[in-house]
C-alpha positions as CSV (number, residue, x, y, z in Angstrom):
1,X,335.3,63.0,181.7
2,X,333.1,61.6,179.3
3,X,330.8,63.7,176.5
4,X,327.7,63.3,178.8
5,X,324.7,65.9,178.6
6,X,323.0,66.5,182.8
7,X,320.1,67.6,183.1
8,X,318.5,69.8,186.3
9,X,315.1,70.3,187.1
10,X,315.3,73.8,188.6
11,X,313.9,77.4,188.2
12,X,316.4,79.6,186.3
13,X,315.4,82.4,188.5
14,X,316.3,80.6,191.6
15,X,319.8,79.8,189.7
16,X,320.3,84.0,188.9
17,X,319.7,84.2,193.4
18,X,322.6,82.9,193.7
19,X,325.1,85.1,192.3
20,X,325.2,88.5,194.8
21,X,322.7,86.6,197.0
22,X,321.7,87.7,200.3
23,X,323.4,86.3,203.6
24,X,320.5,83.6,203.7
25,X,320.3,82.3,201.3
26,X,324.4,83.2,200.6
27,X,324.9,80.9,203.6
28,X,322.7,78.2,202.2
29,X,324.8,77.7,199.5
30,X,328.2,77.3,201.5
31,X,327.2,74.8,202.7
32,X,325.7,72.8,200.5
33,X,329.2,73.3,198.4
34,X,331.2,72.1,201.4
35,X,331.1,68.1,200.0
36,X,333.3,69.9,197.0
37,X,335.4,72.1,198.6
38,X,339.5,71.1,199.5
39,X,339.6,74.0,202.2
40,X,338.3,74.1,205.8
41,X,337.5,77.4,207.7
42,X,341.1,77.4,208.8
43,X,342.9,77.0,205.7
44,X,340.7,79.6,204.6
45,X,342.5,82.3,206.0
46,X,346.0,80.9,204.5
47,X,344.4,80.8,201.4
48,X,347.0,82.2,199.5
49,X,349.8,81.0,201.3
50,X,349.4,77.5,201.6
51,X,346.9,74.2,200.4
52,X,346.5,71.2,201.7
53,X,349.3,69.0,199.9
54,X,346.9,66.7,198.8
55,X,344.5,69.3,196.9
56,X,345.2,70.1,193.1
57,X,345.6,73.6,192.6
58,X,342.5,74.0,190.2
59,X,340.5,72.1,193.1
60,X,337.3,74.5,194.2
61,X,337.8,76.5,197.3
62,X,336.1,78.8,199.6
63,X,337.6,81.5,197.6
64,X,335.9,80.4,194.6
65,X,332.7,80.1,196.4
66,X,332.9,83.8,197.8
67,X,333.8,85.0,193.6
68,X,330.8,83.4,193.0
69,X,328.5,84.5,195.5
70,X,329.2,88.0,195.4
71,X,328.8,88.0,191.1
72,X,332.3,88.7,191.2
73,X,334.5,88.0,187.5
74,X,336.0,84.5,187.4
75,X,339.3,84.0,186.0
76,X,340.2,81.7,183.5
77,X,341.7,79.0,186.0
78,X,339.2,79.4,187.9
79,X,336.8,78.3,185.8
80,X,336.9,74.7,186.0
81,X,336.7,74.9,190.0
82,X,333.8,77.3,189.7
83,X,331.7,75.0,187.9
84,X,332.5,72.2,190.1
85,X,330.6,74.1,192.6
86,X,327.7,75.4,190.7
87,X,326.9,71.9,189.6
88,X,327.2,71.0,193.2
89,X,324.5,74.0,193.9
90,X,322.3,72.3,190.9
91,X,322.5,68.9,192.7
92,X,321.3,70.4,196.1
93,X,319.1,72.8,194.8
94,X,317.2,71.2,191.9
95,X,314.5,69.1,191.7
96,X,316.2,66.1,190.5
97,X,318.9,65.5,188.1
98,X,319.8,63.3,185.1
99,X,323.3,62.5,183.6
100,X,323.1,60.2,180.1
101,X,325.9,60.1,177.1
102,X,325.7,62.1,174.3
103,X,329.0,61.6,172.0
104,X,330.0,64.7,169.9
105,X,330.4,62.1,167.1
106,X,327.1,61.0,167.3
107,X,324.9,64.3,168.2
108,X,324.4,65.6,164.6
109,X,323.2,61.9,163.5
110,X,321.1,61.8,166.5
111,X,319.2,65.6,165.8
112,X,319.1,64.4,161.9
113,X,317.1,61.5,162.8
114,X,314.8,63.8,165.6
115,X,314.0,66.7,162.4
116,X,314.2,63.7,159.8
117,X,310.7,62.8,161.8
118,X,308.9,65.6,161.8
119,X,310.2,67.3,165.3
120,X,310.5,70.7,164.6
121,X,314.4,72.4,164.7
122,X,313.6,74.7,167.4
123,X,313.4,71.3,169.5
124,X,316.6,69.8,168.4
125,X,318.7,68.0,171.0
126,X,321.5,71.6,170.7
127,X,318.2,73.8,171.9
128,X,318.1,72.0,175.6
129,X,320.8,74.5,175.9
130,X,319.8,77.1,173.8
131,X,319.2,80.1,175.9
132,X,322.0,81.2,178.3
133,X,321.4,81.6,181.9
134,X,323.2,84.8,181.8
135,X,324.8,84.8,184.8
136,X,327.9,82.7,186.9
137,X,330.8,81.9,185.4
138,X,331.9,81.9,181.5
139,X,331.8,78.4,180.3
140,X,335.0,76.4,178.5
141,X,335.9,75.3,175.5
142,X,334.5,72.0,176.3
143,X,331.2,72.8,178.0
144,X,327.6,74.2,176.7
145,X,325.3,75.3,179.4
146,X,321.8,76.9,179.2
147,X,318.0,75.8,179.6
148,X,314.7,75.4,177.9
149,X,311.5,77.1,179.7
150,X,309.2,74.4,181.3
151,X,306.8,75.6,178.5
152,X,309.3,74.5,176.2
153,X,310.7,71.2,177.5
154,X,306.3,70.2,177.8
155,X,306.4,71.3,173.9
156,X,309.7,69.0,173.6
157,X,308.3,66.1,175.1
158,X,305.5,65.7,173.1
159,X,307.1,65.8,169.5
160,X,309.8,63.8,170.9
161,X,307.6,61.4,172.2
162,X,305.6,61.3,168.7
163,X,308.2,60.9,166.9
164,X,310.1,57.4,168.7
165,X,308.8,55.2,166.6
166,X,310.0,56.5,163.6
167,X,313.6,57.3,165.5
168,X,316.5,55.2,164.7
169,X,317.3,52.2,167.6
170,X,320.2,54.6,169.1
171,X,318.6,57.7,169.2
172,X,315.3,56.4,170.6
173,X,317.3,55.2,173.6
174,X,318.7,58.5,173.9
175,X,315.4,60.6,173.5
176,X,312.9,58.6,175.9
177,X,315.9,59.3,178.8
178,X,315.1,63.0,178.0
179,X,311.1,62.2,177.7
180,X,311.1,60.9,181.0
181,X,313.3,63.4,182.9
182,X,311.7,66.3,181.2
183,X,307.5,64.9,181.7
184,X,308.3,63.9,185.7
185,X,308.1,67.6,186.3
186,X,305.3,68.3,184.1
187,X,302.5,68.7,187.1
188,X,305.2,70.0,189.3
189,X,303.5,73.2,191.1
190,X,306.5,74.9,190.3
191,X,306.8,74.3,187.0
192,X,310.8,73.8,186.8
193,X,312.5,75.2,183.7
194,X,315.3,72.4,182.2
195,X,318.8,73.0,182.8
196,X,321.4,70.9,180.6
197,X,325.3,71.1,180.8
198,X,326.8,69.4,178.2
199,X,330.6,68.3,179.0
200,X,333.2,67.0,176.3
201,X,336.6,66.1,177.1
């Protein structure tokens, strides 16, 4: 995997549902995790017996999905699986959803040049993650997960924004794909917080 930063659209309080959510909504999000699963019904209940030759062994199961639903603790092999299917939750259940690069070799050039123009630190590329979500499972060593407020990411936009023309060639390209992800949801009724999971491998 490439060091790419996602971002979701989403309400973080509809991402905290999920974990010890009712049957519903529970059932809602089995099945919109079933495109990453590598166990039907039936191997299910063979679980820990037997899986399907093909499937890896840290591949996401129905298993996982049950940990996850019931805000149970995820072990550390589990992780990886885990996230597979809460990203595949923030797919289905987000507004929309944005994946661009962002090298680790290049991020502290990148929020140089964003402060360097007058954008104020608590707006810094690192801050789109800034607050945790505080529930689901623990993230890796080569992960960062968390959100900005849709107050926030309104605030974001606008220095951003201000500031391109002043913004180095590279890091201009980088900040209007954030611009424009982050304003198409600024008249949204719902007013969707900014989710961003930043990967590094």
């Amino acid at each position: 995997m490439a060091e790419q930063l996602t971002l979701w659209a989403i309400n973080v309080a509809d991402i905290r549902s999920w974990f010890q959510a009712p049957e519903d909504l529970a059932n809602a999000l089995r099945a919109a995790a079933k495109a990453v699963l590598t166990d039907d019904q039936a191997a299910t209940k063979r679980f820990l017996l037997r899986r399907k030759p093909q499937a890896p062994a840290n591949a996401p199961t129905y298993h996982d999905v049950d940990v996850l639903l019931g805000g149970q603790f995820v072990p550390n092999d589990r992780l990886d699986a885990s996230w597979v299917i809460v990203r595949s939750w923030l797919d289905e259940f987000g507004f929309g959803h944005i994946t661009t690069d962002l090298p680790r070799a290049r991020l502290d050039d990148w929020e140089f040049d964003l402060v360097r123009t007058g954008v104020p630190t608590q707006l810094s590329i690192r801050h789109l993650w800034s607050h945790s979500l505080d529930v689901g499972p623990r993230t890796t060593s080569n992960m960062s997960v968390g959100y900005i407020s849709h107050q926030l990411a309104q605030r974001l936009v606008q220095h951003w924004q201000e500031a391109l023309e002043e913004l180095e060639p590279e890091t201009a390209e980088f900040a209007k794909t954030v611009i424009n992800f982050a304003a198409s949801w600024s008249q949204n009724p719902a007013q969707p917080d900014i989710v961003a999971l930043w990967t590094s491998r």
